[in-house]
N, C-alpha and C positions, 0 to 999 in steps of 0.2 A: 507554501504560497510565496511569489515574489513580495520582498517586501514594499514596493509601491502600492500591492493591492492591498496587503496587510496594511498600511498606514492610513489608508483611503476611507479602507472600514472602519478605519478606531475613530478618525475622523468623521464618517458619517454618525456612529452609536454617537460619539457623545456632544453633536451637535453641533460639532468646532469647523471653521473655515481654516484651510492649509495655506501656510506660506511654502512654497517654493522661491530658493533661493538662487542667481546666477551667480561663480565666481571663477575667474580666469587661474588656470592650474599655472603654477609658475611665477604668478607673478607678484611681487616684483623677482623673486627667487623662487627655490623651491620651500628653503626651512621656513621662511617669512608667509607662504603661499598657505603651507598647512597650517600654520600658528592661526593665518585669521579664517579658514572653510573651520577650522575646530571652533575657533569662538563664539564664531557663527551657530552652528550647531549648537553648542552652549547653550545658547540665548534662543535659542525656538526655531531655528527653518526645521521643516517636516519634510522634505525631500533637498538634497542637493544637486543643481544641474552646473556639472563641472565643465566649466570649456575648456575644448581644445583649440588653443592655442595656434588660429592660421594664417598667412600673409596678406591674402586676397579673398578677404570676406565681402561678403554681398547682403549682410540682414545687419552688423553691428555698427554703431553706434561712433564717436568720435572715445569717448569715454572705453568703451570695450578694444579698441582697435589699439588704445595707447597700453592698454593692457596687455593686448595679446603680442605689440613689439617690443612691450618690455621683459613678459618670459622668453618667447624666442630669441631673445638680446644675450638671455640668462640659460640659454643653452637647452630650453624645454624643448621636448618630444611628444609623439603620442604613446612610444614607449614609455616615457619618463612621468608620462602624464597616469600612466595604468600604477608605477609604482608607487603615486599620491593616492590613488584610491586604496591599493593594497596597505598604508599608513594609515588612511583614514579608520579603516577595516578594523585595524588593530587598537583601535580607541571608541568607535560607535558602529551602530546599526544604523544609522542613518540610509534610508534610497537615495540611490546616486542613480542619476541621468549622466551620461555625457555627452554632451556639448558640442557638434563641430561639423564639420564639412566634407563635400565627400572626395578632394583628393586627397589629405593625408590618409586616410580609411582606405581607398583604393592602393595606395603606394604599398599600404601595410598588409593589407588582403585582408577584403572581406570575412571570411571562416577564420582567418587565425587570429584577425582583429577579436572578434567576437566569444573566441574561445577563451583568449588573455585576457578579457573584459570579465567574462564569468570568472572564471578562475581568481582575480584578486578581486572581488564581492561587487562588480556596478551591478545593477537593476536593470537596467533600460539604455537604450538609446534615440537621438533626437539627431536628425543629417540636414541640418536646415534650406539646402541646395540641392536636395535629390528629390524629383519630381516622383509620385506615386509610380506613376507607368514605368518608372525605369526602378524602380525600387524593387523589384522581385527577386534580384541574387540576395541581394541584403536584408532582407526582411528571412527569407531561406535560411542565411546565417546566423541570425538573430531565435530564430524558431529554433533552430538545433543546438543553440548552447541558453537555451531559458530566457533570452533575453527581452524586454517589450521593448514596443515597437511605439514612439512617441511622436504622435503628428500636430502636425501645422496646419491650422485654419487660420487665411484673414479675411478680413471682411470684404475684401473683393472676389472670394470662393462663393461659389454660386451653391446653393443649395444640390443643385446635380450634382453638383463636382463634390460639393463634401460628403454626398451619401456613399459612394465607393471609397473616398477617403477613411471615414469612419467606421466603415462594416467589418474590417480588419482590426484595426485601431486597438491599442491595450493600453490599461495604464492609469493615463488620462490626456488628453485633447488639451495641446496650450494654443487656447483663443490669442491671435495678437488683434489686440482692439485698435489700433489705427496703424495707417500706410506709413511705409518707411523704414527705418533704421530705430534700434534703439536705442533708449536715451533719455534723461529724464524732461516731466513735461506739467508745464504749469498747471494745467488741468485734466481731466480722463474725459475719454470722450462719451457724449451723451448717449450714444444708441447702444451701449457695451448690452444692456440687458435683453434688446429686442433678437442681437446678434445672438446669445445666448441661449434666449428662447427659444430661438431658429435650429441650432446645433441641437439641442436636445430632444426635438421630433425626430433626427437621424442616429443617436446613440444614448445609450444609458452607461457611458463610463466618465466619472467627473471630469468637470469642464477649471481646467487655472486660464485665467485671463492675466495676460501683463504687457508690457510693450509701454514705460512711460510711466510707472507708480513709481513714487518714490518717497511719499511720507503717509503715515499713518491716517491722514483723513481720506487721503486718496484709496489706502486700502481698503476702510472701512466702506467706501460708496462701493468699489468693485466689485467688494464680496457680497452686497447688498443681493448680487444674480449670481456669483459664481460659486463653486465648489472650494476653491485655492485659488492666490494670487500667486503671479510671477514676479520677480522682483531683482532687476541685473544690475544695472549700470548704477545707480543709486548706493549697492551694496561694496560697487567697486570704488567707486570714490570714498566711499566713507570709510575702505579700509587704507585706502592709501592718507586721510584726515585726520584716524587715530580713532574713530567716533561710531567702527565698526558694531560695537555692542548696544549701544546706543540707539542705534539706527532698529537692528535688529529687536530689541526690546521692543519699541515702540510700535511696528507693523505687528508686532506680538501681541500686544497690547491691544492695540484696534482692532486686530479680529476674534478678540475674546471679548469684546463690546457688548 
């Protein structure tokens, strides 16, 4: 069984709400990049969604963007970026998502991408810019080397439109709870649970909600509807602040509440 689904269920038996964690492969380096996704892990994320690292994103954040110019500064790839997972591999089980966009992934090929993803131990993948209807080679490649296939709901998806979204769907469903970029955000938004509700009449595979958590009360209210929180730009500053385990700790913390 992929380990996302395994992780999902140990979290459903014993009652626990999932951190998912975001962190930019590379950066600010590569030895520096591993030293804090391992802390990380350390200290409680239950899935890792590793970005890759791209020039002209369209969903991140001011926080995630400095991130992502600063491994590409540092000479990251998405080759480079598969060799941090096969690192990671060699010290945890941790589910690894990755992270990223669909022209480095088209430059690299689809199937071969896909096959070097299984091969040094990701779980899943997540194409933040690849619209469902055009998503059929890549989902194809993702089916032929085990990979799941991780979608995007936001609350401007229409109930139509997330029902064929989700009928495929593996994994788990990352709700983003408000429009925009991410990035952290003074408060969560109030309708995250009715959106939730919504979602769950079209699928039974856990729902992470993130887009804007960034400290442990915030977690706590989110996970009040959800399955797992998501949790990026927050995780990225505080490793560049020194305060990465800290941070981590305490969203750990809160959803053990």
């Amino acid at each position: 069984m992929n380990r996302i689904n395994k992780t999902f269920e140990s979290l459903k038996r014993s009652g626990r709400k999932g951190l998912v964690g975001y962190m930019t492969a590379g950066d600010p380096d590569a030895e520096t990049s591993l030293k804090n996704i391992l802390d990380a892990i350390e200290h409680g994320l239950d899935v890792l969604e590793l970005g890759i690292p791209f020039s002209d994103p369209t969903a991140d954040g001011p926080t995630i963007q400095e991130a992502s110019q600063r491994a590409l500064s540092g000479g990251m790839t998405v080759k480079k970026a598969l060799r941090l997972v096969g690192e990671i591999r060699k010290v945890s089980e941790v589910p690894i998502v990755l992270f990223g966009y669909s022209n480095p992934y088209f430059l690299y090929g689809y199937d071969a991408l896909c096959k070097d993803a299984a091969n040094v131990g990701a779980d899943g993948m997540l194409v933040v810019d690849m619209p469902f209807e055009e998503s059929g080679e890549m989902q194809a490649a993702m089916d032929s080397h085990g990979l799941l296939r991780i979608p995007l709901i936001a609350p401007t998806t229409s109930t139509d439109r997330a029902g064929p979204i989700l009928e495929h769907a593996t994994g788990f469903v990352y709700y983003i709870m408000i429009t925009g970029v991410t990035g952290a955000r003074e408060t969560v938004a109030q309708d995250v649970g009715t959106h939730v509700a919504s979602l769950r009449q079209c699928t039974d595979i856990p729902i992470a909600v993130g887009f804007g958590i960034s400290n442990g009360d915030q977690a706590k209210q989110v996970a009040e509807s959800a399955d797992a929180i998501v949790v990026g730009s927050a995780l990225v500053k505080a490793s560049q602040d020194g305060c990465l385990a800290e941070l981590v700790k305490e969203l750990r913390g809160a959803l053990a509440a």
